[in-house]
Structure formats: C-alpha cells, structure tokens
N, C-alpha and C positions, 0 to 999 in steps of 0.2 A: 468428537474430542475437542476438548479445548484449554489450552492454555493458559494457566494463572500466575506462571511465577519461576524462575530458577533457581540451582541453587551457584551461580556465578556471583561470586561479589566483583561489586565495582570499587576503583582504588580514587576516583574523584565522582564528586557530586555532578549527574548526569545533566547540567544544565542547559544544553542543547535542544535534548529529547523532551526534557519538562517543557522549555521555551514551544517547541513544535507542540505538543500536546495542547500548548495553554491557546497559541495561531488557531492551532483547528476546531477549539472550543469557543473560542471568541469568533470566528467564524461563522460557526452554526446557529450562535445565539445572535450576532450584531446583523450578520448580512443575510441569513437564511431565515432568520427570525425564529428559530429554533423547530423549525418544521413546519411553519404557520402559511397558510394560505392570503397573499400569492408569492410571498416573500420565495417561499422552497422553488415551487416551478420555475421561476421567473433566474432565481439565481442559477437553477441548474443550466438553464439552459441560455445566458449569457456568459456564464462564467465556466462552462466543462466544457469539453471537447468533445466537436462535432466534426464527425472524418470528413464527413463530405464539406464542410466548410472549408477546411483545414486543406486540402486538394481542389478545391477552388470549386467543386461541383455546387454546392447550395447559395445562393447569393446571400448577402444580408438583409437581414429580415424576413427569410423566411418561415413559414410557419413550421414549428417544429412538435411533432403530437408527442405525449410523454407517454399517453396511456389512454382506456375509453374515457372520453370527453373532457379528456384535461391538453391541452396545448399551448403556445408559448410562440413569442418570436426569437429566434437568432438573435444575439446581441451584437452591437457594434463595434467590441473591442475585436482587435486584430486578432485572425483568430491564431497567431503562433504564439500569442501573449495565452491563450487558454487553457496550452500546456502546461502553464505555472499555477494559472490560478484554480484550475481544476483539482490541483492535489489537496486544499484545502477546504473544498466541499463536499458537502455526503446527501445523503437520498433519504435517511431517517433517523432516529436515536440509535436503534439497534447497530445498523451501520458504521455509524460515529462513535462508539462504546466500545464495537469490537477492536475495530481497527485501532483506538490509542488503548487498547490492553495488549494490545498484537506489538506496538511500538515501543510501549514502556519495557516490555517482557522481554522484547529482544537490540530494542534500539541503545539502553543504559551501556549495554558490554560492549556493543560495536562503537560507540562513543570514543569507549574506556581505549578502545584496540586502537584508533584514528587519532583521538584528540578532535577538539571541540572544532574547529574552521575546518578541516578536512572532512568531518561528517558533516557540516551543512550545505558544504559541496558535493560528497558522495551522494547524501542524501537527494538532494533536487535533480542529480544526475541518473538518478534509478527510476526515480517518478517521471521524467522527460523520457527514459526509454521504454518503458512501462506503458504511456500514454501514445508515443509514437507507433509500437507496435500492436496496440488495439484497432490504432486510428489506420495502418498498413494493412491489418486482417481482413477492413472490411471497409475501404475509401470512400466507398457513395454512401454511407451510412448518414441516414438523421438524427440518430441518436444517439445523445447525451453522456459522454461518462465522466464520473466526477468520484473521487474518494483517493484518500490515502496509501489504499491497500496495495499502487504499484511502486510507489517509493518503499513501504513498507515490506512489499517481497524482498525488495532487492536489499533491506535489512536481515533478512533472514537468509537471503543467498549468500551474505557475508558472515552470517554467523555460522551455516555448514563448514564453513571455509576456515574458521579462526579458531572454534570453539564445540568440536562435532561430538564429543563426549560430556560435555555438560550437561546434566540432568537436567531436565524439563518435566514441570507436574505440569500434570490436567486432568480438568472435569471430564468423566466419562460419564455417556448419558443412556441407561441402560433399561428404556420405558420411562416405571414410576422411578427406577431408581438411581442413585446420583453416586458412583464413587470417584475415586481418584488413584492416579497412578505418573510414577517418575520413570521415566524412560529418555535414553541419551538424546540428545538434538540432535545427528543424522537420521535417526530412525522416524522420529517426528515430524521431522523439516521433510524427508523423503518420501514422506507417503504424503502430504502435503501436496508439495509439487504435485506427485501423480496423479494427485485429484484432479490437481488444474489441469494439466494433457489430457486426462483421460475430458475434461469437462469442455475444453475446446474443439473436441472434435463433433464433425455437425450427426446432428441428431441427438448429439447427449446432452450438451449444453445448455442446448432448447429445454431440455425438462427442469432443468435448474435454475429457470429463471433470468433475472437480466445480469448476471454475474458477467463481469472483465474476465475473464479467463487467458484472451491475449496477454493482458496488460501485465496479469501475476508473473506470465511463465516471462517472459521479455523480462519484467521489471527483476527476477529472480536471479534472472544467466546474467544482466547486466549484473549484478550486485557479485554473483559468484566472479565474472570476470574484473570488477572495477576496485573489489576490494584487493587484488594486489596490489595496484598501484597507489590505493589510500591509507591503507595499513601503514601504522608506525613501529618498526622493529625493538626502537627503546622501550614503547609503551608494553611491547607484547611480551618483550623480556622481563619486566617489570612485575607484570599480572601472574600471583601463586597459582593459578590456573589455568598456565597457558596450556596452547593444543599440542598435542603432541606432532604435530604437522612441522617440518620442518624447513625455512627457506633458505 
C-alpha cells in the first residue's frame, strides 16, 4: 500500500515542506549527481551516518564497502555533522521519490498544526533521533544510512497524534492489478509502524533488505512524543478538521 494524497486541507501554503522537498532534490541532482557514478557512492558515504564512526570505532578514512565490489572511504567531516547531512541524501530515484510523496502527503498538515519555524525545528529534531537510534541499534556498524525517511516518520508520528481520522487514499497493489482505497490515518499510520518493529527484529529485517528500520520506529515515537511540545493550539483551533483529540 501506498500513499498518494489526503483529504485534509491546509489553511496556508505549505512553504516549508515544498522548501524541504526542493533541499532534498537539489541534493540528489547537485551533490549525488543524481545517482551517477562516483558522485552516489562517494556522497553516501561522506556525507550519512556511519555508527561506528560516529562512536569513535572507525577511524577516518576508512575503507567503507557499500556492496559487491563497490567501496568508499569515510569522509572527513565531523562525524556529529552527518546526522544533519544524512537526512538530505538517498541511495536511488525510487528512494528519493518515495520519501518526498511520504513528506508532501503528510508533512503540508503538520506544517499547518506547527507553523512554519517550529516544523523546521521539529522536523531536523525527528531526523537527529531517527539517525541516533539506527546509529545506537548497531555502534560498530560500517554502514552507511542516509535518506529522509527518519525525519519523515517522525512526520507521520505527529500526524497519528493531531489528525488520526483523516482519510488517507493509497495505491493497493494486487499482482497485475492497481486499485485504491481511503482508510483513516491511525489505521494507515498503525499498521506502518508495525511493519517497522516487526522488520527490526533480527532475522526479519535481513530479508528486507538494507532498510533503517531503527531509524523509522525512533524517528516515529520521537515525532509522536515531540509534537506536543511543537503543536500550535491557535493553529489547531483554527483547522475545520481538527482531531478530535483533546488537550
């Protein structure tokens, strides 16, 4: 299932989340070269988060393997600087596609709930715990994480919290065939999550590929926990669609 669209309206023009969307596109194309060889390698692994760097296990400059016969050294920026810069790189198109559909879909309304300086705050502060707790799952770790999608949980762990009844469509993918269906954001958002726990535990994980699984559920609870204190009560009083949630 995936994601296309709500039906929450926003009461100002989400210029935050567009500004973030346009970063992480100008990103992929100026610094990663838009996936081009050796621009991608090189950038992920200068610029994402390396646990064992980051915990002082890996020195600088070490050689960091991505996969069979592709490798890289550790970059020289600090590595507490790579939790910031890591949220702005990704590993492919499809990766960078999802993730700012994931953003636009849910990031516009928590915007709307915050106000524009309080989400660029919230925001970097989701992706920082998101990052942290990948980089805690697994400290000696040489490999690389890098993409949006822990700031981004924690977008959507504030949208359970503000907005849990708002319909949510998505593409369901059912073989050859493609429909679609609206179902409230708890129900969405919930079974979301439980993919990530269920996909963080070891043995399962592993089948799924190189997926952040820490980084979702962390960057999520941060977001469920951070958006009390970022929410704006005027704003939310404001929105014809507030939650029924009461503070």
């Amino acid at each position: 299932m995936f994601p296309y669209k709500d039906e929450l309206p926003t009461l100002r023009t989400p210029v935050v989340t567009v500004a973030l969307i346009a970063l992480n596109v100008m990103a992929w194309i100026l610094v990663q070269g838009a996936g081009s060889d050796p621009a991608l390698p090189q950038s992920v692994c200068t610029l994402g988060v390396i646990p064992g760097r980051l915990f002082g296990h890996i020195p600088v400059g070490a050689a960091i393997r991505l996969g069979p016969g592709v490798s890289c050294e550790a970059g020289t920026l600090p590595a507490w600087a790579t939790l910031l810069t890591s949220m702005f790189m990704h590993g492919g198109w499809m990766h960078l596609i999802g993730n700012m559909l994931f953003l636009w879909v849910f990031g516009n309304n928590i915007e709307d709930s915050t106000g524009r300086f309080r989400f660029v705050v919230f925001y970097l502060a989701c992706g920082l715990a998101a990052a942290l707790a990948q980089a805690i799952a697994d400290p000696g770790s040489r490999i690389p994480m890098v993409g949006a999608s822990g700031a981004i949980s924690g977008v959507m762990g504030a949208y359970i919290v503000l907005h849990p009844r708002a319909r949510v469509h998505m593409l369901v993918f059912l073989g050859i065939w493609i429909t679609t269906i609206a179902v409230p954001a708890y129900l969405m958002l919930a079974y979301w999550f439980i993919l990530q726990l269920l996909g963080g535990l070891p043995g399962v994980g592993k089948e799924l590929g190189g997926t952040a699984f820490p980084a979702h559920v962390g960057g999520f609870v941060a977001g469920v926990v951070l958006i009390m204190l970022f929410r704006n009560r005027r704003l939310l009083d404001l929105h014809p669609h507030r939650s029924s949630v009461r503070w």
